[in-house]
C-alpha positions in Angstrom: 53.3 -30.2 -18.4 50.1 -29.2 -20.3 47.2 -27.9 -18.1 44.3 -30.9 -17.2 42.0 -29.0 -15.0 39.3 -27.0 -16.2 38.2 -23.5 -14.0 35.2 -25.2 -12.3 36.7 -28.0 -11.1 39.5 -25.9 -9.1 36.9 -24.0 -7.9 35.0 -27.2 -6.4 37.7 -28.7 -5.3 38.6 -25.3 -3.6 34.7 -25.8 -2.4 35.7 -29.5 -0.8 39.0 -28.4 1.1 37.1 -25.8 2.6 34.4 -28.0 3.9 36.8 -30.5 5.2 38.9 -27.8 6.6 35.2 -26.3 8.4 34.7 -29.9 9.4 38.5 -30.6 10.7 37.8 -27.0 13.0 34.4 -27.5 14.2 33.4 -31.6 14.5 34.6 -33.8 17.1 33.2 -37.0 16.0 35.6 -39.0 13.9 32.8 -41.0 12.3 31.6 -37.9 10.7 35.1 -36.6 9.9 35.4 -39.5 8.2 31.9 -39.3 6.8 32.7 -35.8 5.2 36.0 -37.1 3.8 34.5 -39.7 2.0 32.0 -37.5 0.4 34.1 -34.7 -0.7 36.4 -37.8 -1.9 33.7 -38.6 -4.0 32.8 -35.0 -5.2 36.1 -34.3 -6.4 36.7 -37.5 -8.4 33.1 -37.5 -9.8 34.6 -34.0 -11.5 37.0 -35.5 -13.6 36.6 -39.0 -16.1 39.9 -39.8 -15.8 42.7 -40.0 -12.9 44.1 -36.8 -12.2 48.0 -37.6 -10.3 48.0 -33.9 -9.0 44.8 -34.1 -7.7 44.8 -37.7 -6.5 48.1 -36.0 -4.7 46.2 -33.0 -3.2 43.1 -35.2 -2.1 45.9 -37.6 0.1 47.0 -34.1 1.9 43.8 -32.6 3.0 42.8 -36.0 4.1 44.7 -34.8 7.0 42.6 -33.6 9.9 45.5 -31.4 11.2 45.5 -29.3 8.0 45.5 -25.8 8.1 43.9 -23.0 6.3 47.5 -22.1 4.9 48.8 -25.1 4.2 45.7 -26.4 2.1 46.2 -22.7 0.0 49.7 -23.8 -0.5 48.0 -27.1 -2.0 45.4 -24.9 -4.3 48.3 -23.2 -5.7 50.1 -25.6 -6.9 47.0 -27.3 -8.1 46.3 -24.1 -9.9 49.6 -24.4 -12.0 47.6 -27.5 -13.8 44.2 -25.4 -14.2 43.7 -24.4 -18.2 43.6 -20.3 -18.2 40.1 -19.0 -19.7 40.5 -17.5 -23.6 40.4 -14.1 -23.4 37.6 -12.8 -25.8 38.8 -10.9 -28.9 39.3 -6.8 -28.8 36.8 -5.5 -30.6 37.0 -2.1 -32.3 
């Protein structure tokens, strides 16, 4: 499968995980748990103008408030599999 995902958007949607995974550790409130899901919900699909399956597929497991620092880095890398490598510049010289 051809990559889909451009640098920056892995690295927000590393960004998101690791505020839902601050906010799974450290808030008790399930309103706002639910609060910060929706948001970084909203974050990561307002990165991309079409649906992404891989990342609709990631978002469904860190909507999880059990999830764990090393599980969710087993997500990121698989999601970086899909991520387009940068071009490296020509050598000069």
């Amino acid at each position: 499968m051809k990559p889909t995902i451009q640098p920056y958007q892995f690295n927000d949607i590393k960004e998101q995980v690791d505020v839902l995974i601050n906010t799974y550790t450290s808030v008790n409130d399930q309103t706002t748990v639910k609060t910060v899901q929706a948001l970084c919900v909203e974050k990561i699909n307002d990165l991309f103008t079409e649906t992404q399956p891989i990342v609709d597929e990631l978002i469904e497991k860190v909507m999880d408030h059990h999830l764990t620092r090393a599980r969710a880095e087993k997500y990121l890398t698989k999601l970086k599999e899909d991520v387009i490598p940068f071009k490296h510049p020509p050598h000069r010289k």
